[in-house]
TIBANU-668040 format. One record per residue (C-alpha): residue number from 0; x, y, z. Coordinates in steps of 0.05 Angstrom, whole numbers, plus 5000, padded with zeros to 4 digits. Layout:
<node><n>NUM</n><c1>X</c1><c2>Y</c2><c3>Z</c3></node>
...
***
This chain:
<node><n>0</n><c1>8559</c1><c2>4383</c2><c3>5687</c3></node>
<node><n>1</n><c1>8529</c1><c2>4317</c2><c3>5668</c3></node>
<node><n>2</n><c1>8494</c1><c2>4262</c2><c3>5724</c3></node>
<node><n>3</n><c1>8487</c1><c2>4190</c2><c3>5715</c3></node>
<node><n>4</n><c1>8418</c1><c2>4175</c2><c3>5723</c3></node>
<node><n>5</n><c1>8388</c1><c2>4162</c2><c3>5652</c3></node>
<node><n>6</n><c1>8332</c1><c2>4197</c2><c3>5635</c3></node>
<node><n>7</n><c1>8279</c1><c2>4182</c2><c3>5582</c3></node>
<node><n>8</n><c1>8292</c1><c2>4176</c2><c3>5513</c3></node>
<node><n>9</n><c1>8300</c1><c2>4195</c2><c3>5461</c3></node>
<node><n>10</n><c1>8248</c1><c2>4246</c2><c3>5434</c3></node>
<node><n>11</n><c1>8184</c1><c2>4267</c2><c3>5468</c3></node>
<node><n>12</n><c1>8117</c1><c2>4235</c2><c3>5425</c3></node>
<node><n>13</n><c1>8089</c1><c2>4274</c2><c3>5357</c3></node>
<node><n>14</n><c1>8023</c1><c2>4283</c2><c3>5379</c3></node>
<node><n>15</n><c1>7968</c1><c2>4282</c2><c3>5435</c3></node>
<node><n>16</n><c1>7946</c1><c2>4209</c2><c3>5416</c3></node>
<node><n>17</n><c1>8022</c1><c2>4186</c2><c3>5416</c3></node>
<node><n>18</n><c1>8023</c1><c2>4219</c2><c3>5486</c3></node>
<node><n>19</n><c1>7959</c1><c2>4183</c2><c3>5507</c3></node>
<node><n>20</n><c1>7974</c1><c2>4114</c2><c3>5477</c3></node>
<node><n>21</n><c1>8039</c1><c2>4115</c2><c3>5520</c3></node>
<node><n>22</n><c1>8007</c1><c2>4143</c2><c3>5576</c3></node>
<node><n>23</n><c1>7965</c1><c2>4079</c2><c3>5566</c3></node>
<node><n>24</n><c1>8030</c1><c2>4024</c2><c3>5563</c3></node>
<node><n>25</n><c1>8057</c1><c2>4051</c2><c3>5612</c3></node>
<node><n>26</n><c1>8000</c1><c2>4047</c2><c3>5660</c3></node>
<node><n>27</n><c1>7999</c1><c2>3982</c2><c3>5634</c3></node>
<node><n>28</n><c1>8063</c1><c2>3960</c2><c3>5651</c3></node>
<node><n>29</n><c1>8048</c1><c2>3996</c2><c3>5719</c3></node>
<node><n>30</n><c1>7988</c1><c2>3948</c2><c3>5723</c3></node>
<node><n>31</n><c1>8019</c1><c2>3887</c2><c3>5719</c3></node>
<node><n>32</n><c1>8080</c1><c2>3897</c2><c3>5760</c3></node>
<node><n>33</n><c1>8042</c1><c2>3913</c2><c3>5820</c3></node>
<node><n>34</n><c1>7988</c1><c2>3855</c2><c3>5803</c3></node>
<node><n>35</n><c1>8029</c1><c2>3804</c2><c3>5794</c3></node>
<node><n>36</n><c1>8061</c1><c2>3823</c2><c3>5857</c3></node>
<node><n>37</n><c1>8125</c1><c2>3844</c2><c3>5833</c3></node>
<node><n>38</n><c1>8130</c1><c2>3914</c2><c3>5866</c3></node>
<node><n>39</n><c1>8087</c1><c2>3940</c2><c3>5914</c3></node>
<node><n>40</n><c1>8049</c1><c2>4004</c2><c3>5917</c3></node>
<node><n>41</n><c1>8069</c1><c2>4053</c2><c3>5979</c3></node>
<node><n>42</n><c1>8027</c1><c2>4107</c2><c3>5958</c3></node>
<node><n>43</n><c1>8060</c1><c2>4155</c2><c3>5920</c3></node>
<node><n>44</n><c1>8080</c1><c2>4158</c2><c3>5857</c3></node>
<node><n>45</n><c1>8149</c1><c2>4126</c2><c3>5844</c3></node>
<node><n>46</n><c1>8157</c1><c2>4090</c2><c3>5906</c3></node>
<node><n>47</n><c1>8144</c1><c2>4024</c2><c3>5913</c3></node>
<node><n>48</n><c1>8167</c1><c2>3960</c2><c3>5951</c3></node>
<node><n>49</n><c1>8200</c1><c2>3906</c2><c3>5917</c3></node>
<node><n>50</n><c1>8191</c1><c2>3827</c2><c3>5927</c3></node>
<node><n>51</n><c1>8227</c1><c2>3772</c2><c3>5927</c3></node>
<node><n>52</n><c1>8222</c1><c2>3761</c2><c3>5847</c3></node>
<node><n>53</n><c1>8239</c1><c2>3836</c2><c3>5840</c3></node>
<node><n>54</n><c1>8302</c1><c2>3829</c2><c3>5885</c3></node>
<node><n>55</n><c1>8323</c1><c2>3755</c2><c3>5858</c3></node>
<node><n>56</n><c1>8322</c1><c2>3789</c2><c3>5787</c3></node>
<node><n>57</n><c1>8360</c1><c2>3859</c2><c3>5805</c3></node>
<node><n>58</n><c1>8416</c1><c2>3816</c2><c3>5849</c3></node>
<node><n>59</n><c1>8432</c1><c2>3778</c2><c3>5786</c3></node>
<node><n>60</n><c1>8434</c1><c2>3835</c2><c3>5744</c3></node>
<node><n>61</n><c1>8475</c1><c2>3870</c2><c3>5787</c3></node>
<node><n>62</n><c1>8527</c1><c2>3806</c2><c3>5792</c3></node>
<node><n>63</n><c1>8525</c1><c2>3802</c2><c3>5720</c3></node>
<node><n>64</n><c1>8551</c1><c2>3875</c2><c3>5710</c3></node>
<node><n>65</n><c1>8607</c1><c2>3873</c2><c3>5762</c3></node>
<node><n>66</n><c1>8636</c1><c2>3805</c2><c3>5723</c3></node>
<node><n>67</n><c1>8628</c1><c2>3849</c2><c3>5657</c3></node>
<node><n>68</n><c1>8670</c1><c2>3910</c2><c3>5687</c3></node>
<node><n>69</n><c1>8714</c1><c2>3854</c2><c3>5721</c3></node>
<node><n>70</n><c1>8776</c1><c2>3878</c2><c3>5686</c3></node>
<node><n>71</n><c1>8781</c1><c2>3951</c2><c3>5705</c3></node>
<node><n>72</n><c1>8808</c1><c2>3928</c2><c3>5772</c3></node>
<node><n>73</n><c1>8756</c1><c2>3985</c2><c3>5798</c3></node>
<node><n>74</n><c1>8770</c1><c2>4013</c2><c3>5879</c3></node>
<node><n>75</n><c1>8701</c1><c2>3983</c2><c3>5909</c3></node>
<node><n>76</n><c1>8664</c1><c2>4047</c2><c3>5941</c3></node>
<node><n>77</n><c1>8596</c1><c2>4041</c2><c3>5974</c3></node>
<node><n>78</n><c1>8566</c1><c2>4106</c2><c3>6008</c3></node>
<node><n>79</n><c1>8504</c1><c2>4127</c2><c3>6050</c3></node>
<node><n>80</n><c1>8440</c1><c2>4150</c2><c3>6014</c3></node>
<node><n>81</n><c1>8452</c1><c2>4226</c2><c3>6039</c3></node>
<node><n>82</n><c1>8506</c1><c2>4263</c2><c3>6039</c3></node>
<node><n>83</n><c1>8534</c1><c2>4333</c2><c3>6079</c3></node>
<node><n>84</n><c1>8507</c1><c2>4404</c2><c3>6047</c3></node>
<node><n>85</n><c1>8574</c1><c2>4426</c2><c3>6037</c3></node>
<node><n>86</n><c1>8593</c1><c2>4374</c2><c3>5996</c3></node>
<node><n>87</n><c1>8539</c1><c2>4380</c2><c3>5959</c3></node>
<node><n>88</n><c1>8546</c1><c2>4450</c2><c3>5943</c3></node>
<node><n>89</n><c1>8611</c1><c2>4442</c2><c3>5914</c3></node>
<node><n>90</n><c1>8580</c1><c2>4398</c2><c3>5855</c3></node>
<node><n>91</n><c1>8533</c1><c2>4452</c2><c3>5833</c3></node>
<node><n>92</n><c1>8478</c1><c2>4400</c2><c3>5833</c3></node>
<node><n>93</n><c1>8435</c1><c2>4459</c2><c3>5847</c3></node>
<node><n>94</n><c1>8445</c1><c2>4510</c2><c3>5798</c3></node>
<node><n>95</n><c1>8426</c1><c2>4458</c2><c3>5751</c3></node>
<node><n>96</n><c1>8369</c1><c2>4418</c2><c3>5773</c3></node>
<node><n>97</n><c1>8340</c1><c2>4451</c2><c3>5834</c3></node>
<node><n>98</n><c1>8277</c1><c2>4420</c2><c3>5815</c3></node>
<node><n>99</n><c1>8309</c1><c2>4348</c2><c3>5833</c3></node>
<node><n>100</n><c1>8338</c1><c2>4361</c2><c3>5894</c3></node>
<node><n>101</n><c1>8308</c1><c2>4345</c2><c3>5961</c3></node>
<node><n>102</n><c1>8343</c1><c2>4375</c2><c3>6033</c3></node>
<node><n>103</n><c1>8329</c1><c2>4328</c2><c3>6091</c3></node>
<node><n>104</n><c1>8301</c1><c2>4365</c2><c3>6153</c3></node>
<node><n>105</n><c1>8300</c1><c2>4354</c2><c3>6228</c3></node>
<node><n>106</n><c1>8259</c1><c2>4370</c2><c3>6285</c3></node>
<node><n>107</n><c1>8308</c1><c2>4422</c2><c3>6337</c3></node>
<node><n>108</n><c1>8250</c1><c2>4456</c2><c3>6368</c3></node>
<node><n>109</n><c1>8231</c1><c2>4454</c2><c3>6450</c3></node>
<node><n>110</n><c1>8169</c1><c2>4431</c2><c3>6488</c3></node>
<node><n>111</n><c1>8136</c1><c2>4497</c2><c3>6468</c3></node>
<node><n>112</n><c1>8145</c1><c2>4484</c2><c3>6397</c3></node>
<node><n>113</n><c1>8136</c1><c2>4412</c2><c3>6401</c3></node>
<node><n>114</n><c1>8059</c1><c2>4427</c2><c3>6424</c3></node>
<node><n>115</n><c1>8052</c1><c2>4480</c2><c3>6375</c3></node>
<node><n>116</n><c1>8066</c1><c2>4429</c2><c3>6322</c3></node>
<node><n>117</n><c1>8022</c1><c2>4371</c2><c3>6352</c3></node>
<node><n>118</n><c1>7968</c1><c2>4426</c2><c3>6347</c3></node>
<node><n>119</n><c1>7979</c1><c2>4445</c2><c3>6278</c3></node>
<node><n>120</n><c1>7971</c1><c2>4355</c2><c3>6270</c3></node>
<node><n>121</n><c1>7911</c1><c2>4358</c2><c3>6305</c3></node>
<node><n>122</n><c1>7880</c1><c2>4415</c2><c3>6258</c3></node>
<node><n>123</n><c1>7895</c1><c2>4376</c2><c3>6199</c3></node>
<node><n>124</n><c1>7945</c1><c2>4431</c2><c3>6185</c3></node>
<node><n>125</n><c1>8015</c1><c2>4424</c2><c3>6150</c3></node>
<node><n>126</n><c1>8067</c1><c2>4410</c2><c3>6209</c3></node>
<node><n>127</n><c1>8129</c1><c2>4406</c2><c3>6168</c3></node>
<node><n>128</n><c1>8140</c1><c2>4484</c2><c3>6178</c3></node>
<node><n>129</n><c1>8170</c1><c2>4460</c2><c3>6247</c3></node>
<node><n>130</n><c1>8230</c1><c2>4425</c2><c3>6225</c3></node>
<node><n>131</n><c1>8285</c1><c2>4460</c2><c3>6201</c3></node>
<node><n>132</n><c1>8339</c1><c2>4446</c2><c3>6148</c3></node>
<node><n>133</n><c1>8396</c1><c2>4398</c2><c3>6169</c3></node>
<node><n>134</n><c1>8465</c1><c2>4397</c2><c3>6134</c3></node>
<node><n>135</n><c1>8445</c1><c2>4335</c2><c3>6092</c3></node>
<node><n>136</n><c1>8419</c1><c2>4325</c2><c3>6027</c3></node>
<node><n>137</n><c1>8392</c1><c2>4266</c2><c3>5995</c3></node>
<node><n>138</n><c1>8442</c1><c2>4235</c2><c3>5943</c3></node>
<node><n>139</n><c1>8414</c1><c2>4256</c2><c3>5879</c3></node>
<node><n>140</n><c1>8478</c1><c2>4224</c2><c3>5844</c3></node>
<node><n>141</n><c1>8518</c1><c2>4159</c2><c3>5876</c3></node>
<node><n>142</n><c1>8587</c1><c2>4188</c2><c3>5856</c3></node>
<node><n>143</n><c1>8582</c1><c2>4257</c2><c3>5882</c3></node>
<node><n>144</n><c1>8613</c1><c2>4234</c2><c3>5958</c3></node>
<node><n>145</n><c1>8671</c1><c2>4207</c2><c3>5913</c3></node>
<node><n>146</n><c1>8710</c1><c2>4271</c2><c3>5895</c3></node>
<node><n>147</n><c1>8717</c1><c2>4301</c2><c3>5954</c3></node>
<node><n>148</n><c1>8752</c1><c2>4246</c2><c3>5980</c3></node>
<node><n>149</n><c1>8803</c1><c2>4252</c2><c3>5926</c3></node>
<node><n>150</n><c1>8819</c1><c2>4329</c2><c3>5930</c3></node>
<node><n>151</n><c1>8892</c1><c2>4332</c2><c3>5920</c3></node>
<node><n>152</n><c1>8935</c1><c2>4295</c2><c3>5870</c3></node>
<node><n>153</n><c1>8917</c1><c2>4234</c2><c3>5841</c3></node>
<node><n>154</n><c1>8973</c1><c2>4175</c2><c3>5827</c3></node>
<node><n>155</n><c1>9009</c1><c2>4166</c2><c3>5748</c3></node>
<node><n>156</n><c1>8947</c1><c2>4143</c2><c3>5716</c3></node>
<node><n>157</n><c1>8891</c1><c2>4161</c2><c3>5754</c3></node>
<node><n>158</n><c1>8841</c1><c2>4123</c2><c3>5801</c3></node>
<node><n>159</n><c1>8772</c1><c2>4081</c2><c3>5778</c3></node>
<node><n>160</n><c1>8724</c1><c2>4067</c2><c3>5824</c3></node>
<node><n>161</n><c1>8657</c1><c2>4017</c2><c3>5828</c3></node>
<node><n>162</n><c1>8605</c1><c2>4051</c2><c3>5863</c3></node>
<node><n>163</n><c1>8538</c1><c2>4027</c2><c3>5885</c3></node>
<node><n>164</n><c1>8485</c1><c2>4060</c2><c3>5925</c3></node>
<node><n>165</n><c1>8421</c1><c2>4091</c2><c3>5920</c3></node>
<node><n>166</n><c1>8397</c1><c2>4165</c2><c3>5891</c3></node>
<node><n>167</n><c1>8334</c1><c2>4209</c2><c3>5901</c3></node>
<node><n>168</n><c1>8309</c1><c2>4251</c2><c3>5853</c3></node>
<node><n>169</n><c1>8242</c1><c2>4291</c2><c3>5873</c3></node>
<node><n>170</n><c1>8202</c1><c2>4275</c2><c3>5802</c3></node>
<node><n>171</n><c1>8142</c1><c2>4242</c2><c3>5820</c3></node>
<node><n>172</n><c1>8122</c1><c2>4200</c2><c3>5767</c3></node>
<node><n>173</n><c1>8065</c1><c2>4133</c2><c3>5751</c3></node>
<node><n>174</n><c1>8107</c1><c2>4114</c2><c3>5697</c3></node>
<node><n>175</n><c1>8141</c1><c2>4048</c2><c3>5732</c3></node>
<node><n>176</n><c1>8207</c1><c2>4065</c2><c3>5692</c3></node>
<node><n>177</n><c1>8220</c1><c2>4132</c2><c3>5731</c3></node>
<node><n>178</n><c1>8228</c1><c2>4131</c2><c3>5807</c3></node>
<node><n>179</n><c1>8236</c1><c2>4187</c2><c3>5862</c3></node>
<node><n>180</n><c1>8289</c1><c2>4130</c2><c3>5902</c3></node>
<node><n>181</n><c1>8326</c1><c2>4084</c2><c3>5860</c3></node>
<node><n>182</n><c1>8400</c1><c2>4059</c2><c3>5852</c3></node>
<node><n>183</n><c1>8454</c1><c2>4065</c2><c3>5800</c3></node>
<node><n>184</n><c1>8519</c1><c2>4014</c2><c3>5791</c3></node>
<node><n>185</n><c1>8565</c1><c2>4064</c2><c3>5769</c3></node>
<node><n>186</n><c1>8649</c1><c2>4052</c2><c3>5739</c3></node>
<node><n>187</n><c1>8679</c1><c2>4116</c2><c3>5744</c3></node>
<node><n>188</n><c1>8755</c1><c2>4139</c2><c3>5727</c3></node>
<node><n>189</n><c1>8785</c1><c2>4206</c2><c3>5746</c3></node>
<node><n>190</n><c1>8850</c1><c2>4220</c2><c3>5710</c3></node>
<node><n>191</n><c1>8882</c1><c2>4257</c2><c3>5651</c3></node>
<node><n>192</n><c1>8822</c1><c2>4276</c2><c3>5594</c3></node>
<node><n>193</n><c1>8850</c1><c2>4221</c2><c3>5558</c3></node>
<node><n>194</n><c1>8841</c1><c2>4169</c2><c3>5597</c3></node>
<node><n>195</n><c1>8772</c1><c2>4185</c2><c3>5624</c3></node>
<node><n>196</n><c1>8754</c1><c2>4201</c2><c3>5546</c3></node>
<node><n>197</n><c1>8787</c1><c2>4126</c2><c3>5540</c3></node>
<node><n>198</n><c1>8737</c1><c2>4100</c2><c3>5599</c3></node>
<node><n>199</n><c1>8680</c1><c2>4125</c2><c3>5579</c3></node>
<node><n>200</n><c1>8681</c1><c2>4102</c2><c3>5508</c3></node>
<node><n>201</n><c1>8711</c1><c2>4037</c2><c3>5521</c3></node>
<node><n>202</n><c1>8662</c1><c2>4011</c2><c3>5557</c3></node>
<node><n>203</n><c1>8613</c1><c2>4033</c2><c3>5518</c3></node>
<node><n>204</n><c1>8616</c1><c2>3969</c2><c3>5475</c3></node>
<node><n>205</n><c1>8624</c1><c2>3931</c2><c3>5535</c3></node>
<node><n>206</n><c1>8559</c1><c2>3956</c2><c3>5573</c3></node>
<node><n>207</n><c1>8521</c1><c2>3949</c2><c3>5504</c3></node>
<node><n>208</n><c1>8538</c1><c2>3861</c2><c3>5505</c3></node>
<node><n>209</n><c1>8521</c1><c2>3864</c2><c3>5575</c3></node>
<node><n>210</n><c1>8452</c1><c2>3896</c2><c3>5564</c3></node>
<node><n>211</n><c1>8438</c1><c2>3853</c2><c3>5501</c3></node>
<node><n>212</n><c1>8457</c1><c2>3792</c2><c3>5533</c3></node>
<node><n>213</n><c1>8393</c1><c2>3794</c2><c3>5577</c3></node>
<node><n>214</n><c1>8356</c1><c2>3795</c2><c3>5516</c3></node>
<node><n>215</n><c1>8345</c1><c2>3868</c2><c3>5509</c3></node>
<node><n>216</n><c1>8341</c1><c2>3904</c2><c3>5444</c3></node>
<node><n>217</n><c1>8388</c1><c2>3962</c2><c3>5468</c3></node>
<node><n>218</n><c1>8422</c1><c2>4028</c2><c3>5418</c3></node>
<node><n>219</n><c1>8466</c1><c2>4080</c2><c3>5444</c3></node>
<node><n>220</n><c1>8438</c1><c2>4143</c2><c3>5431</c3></node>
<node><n>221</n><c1>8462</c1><c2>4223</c2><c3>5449</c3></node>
<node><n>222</n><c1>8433</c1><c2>4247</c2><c3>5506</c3></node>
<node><n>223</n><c1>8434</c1><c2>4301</c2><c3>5555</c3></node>
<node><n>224</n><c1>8415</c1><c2>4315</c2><c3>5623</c3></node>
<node><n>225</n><c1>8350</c1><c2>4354</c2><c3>5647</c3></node>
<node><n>226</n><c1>8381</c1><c2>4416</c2><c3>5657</c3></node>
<node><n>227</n><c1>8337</c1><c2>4465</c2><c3>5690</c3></node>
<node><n>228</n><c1>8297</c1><c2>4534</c2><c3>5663</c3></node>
<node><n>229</n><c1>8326</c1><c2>4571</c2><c3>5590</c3></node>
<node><n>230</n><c1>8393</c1><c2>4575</c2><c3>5610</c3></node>
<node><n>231</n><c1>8390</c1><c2>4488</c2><c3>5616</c3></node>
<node><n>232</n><c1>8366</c1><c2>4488</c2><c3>5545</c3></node>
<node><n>233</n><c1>8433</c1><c2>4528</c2><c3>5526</c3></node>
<node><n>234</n><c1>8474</c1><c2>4464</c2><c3>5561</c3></node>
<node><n>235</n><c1>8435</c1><c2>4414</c2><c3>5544</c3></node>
<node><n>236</n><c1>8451</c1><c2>4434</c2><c3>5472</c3></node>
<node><n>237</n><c1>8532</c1><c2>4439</c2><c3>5476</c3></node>
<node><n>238</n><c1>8521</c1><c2>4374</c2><c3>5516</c3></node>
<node><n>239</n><c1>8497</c1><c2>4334</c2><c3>5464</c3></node>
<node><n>240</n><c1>8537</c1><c2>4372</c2><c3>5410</c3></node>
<node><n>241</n><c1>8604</c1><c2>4355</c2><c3>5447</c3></node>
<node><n>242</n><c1>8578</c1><c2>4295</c2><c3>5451</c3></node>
<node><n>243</n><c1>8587</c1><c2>4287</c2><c3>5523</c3></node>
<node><n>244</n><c1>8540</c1><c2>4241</c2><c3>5546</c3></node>
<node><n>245</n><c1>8509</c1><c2>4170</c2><c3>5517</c3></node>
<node><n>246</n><c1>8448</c1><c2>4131</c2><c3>5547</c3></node>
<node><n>247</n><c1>8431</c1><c2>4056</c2><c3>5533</c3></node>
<node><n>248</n><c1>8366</c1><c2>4061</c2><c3>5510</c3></node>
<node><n>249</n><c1>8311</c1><c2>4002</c2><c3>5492</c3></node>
<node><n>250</n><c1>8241</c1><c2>4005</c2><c3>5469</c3></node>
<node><n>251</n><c1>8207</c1><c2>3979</c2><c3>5534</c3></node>
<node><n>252</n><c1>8144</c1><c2>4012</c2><c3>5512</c3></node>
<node><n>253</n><c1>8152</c1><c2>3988</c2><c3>5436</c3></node>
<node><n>254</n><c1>8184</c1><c2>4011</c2><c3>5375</c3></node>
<node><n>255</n><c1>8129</c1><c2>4067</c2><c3>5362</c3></node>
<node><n>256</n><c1>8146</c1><c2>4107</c2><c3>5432</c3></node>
<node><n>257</n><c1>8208</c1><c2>4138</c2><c3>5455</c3></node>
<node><n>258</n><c1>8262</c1><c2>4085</c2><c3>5483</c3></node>
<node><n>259</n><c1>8275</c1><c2>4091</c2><c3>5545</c3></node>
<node><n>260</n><c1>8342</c1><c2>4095</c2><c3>5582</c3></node>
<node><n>261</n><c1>8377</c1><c2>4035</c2><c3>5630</c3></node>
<node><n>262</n><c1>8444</c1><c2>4064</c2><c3>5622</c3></node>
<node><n>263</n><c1>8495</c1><c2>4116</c2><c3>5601</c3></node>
<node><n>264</n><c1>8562</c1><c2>4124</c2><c3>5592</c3></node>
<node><n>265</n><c1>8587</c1><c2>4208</c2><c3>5618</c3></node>
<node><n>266</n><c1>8645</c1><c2>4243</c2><c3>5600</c3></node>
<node><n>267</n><c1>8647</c1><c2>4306</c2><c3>5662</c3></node>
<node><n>268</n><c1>8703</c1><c2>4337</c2><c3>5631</c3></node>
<node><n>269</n><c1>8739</c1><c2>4376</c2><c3>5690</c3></node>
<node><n>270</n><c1>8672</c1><c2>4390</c2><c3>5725</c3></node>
<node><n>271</n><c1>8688</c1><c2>4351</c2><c3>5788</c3></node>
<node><n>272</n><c1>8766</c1><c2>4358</c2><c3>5782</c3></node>
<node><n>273</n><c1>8757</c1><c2>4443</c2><c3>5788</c3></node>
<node><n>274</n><c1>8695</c1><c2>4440</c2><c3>5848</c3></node>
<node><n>275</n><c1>8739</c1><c2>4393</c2><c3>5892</c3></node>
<node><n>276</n><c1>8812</c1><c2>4417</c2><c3>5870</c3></node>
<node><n>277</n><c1>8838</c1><c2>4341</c2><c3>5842</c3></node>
<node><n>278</n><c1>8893</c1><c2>4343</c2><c3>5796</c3></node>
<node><n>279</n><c1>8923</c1><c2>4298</c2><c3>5755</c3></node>
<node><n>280</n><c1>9003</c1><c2>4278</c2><c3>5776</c3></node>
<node><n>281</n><c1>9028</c1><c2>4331</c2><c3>5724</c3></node>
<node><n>282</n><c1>8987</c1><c2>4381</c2><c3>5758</c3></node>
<node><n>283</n><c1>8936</c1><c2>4387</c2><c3>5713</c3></node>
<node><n>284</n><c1>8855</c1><c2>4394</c2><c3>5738</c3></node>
<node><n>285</n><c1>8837</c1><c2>4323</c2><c3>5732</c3></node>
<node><n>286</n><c1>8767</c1><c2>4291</c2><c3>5684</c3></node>
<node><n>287</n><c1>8730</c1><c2>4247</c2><c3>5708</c3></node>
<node><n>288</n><c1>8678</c1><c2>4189</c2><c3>5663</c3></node>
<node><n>289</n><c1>8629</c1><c2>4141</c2><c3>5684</c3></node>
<node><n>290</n><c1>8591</c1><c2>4082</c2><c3>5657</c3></node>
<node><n>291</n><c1>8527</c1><c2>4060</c2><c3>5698</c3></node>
<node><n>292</n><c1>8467</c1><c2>4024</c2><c3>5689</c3></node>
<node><n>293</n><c1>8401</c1><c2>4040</c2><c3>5727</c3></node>
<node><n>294</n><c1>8389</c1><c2>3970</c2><c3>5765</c3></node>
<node><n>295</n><c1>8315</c1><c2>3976</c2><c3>5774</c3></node>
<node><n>296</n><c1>8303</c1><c2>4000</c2><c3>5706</c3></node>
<node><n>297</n><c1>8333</c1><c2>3947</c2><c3>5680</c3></node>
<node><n>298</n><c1>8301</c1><c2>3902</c2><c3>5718</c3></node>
<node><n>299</n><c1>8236</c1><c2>3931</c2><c3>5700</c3></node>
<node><n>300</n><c1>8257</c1><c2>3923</c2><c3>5628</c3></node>
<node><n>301</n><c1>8265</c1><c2>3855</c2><c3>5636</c3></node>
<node><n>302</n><c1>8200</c1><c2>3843</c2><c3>5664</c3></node>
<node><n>303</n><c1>8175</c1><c2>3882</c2><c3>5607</c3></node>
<node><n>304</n><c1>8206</c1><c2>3847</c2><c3>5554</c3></node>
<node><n>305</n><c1>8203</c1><c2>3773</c2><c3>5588</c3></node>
<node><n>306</n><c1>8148</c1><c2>3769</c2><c3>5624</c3></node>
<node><n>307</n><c1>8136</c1><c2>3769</c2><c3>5703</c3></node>
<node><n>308</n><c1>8155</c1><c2>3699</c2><c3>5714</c3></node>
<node><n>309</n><c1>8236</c1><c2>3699</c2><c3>5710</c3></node>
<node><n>310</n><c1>8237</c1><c2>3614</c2><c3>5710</c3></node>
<node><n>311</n><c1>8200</c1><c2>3620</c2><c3>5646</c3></node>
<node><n>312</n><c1>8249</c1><c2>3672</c2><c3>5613</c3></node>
<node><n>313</n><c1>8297</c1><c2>3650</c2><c3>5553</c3></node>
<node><n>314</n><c1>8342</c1><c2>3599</c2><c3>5563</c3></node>
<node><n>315</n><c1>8401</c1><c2>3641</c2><c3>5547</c3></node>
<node><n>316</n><c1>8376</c1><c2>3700</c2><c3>5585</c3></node>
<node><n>317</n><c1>8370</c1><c2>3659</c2><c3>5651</c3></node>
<node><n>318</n><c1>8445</c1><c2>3640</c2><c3>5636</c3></node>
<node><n>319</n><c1>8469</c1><c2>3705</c2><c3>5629</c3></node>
<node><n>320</n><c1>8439</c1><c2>3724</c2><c3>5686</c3></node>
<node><n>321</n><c1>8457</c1><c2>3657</c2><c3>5721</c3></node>
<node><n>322</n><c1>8383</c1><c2>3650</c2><c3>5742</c3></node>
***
């Protein structure tokens, strides 16, 4: 199974004072964001508000992709930010990264229990014990609502889809580059394993000119996903040996630290086409590939990289962004 968040690349620093030294950019990046105003601190780590030169930045980068992916003709798809527990199930989000996932849950008690929790408040005491679990997760992934929607058989040459929308991941974090709630632009195609093979690696190049258009110094690396406890290690392994997934990686926190990812570029195989029963028109299980970009990470890179101050930014940066 892969997901379509990227994570951080690409290997993990050689020694404690590699580890401390970007420990110490990234709190300075951290720093400067939130003093010069461009996101705001809400108290835990990997949340924060955005302002108006955040948003001004993230809507243009988000324009610019869409033109770039203009000619896949992509089904426009935008979903909520949680999605039902049986759908979820069915992706096996779980049995993979359990430590990522996050259940919404909802107060169904009576007056009784309602004062037995406002005591508990009172105390100081936890009170969350009193809600129980509601059929809803949050989205950890912005295409997982798709493929239950297309159980069933798909048309002669398969569907592809532009999805927006946001994701939650529980992986509390001070590095500005990894959020808990965040949103990925992602172009997916579910067909034959030829043409999603075709998707994915055709717009590989594609995304790469996008990304290097805003200036960014960008490679396309192997990757895998975080796959959870020793039997994780075991995928994460034939993922990258099949190579099966591809992030878009740039050195936000300089050429002596791990790059970090903005992007990547998924080949599912028949993950989603076997948990949701989609088949191709000859009958087939269907695949399924993606290409995404994280947007605030790439915003954040761009901050990184240009400065806080967007009107001051390259000239031919601020046109391919059409600042």
């Amino acid at each position: 199974m892969t997901i379509t968040e990227p994570t951080t690349s690409t290997e993990a620093p050689t020694s404690t004072a590699a580890a401390t030294d970007l420990d110490a950019a990234r709190a300075d990046l951290r720093a400067r964001l939130l003093d010069h105003g461009v996101l705001l601190d809400l108290g835990s780590p990997g949340l924060y508000g955005r302002s108006g030169v955040f948003e001004r930045v993230y809507q243009a980068i988000d324009a610019a992709g869409v033109r770039s992916q203009a000619d896949l003709d992509a089904e426009v798809l935008r979903f909520p930010p949680v999605e039902p527990l049986a759908a979820f199930e069915r992706t096996d989000y779980i049995a993979s990264f359990p430590d990522l996932a996050a259940s919404i849950s909802a107060f169904t008690g009576d007056d009784r229990t309602h004062r037995a929790l406002l005591a508990a408040r009172e105390r100081g005491d936890r009170w969350e014990s009193f809600l129980e679990p509601a059929d809803l997760m949050l989205t950890p992934a912005v295409c997982h609502p798709l493929y239950g929607m297309l159980s069933g058989v798909l048309p002669a040459g398969g569907r592809t889809f532009d999805i927006l929308g946001d994701s939650f991941r529980r992986e509390p974090s001070l590095d500005p580059m990894r959020l808990q709630s965040f949103h990925m632009h992602e172009f997916v195609h579910v067909g034959t394993p030829d043409s999603a093979t075709a998707h994915r690696d055709e717009r590989i190049p594609v995304m790469r000119a996008l990304l290097e258009s805003f200036g960014l110094e960008v490679d396309v690396v192997p990757a895998n996903d975080p796959f959870f406890g020793r039997v994780g290690q075991m995928l994460a392994r034939n993922q990258v040996e099949q190579a099966l997934k591809f992030e878009f990686v740039t050195p936000v926190y300089g050429h002596d630290h791990p790059w970090t990812a903005i992007g990547s570029a998924n080949l599912h195989e028949d993950h989603f086409g076997t948990s949701f029963g989609i088949r191709t028109a000859d009958g087939a299980v269907a695949h399924s590939a993606c290409v995404a970009y994280g947007l605030e990470r790439t915003t954040i890179a761009l901050f990184a990289a240009h400065g806080t101050d967007p009107d001051a930014w390259p000239a031919d940066v601020r046109t391919a962004l059409a600042l």
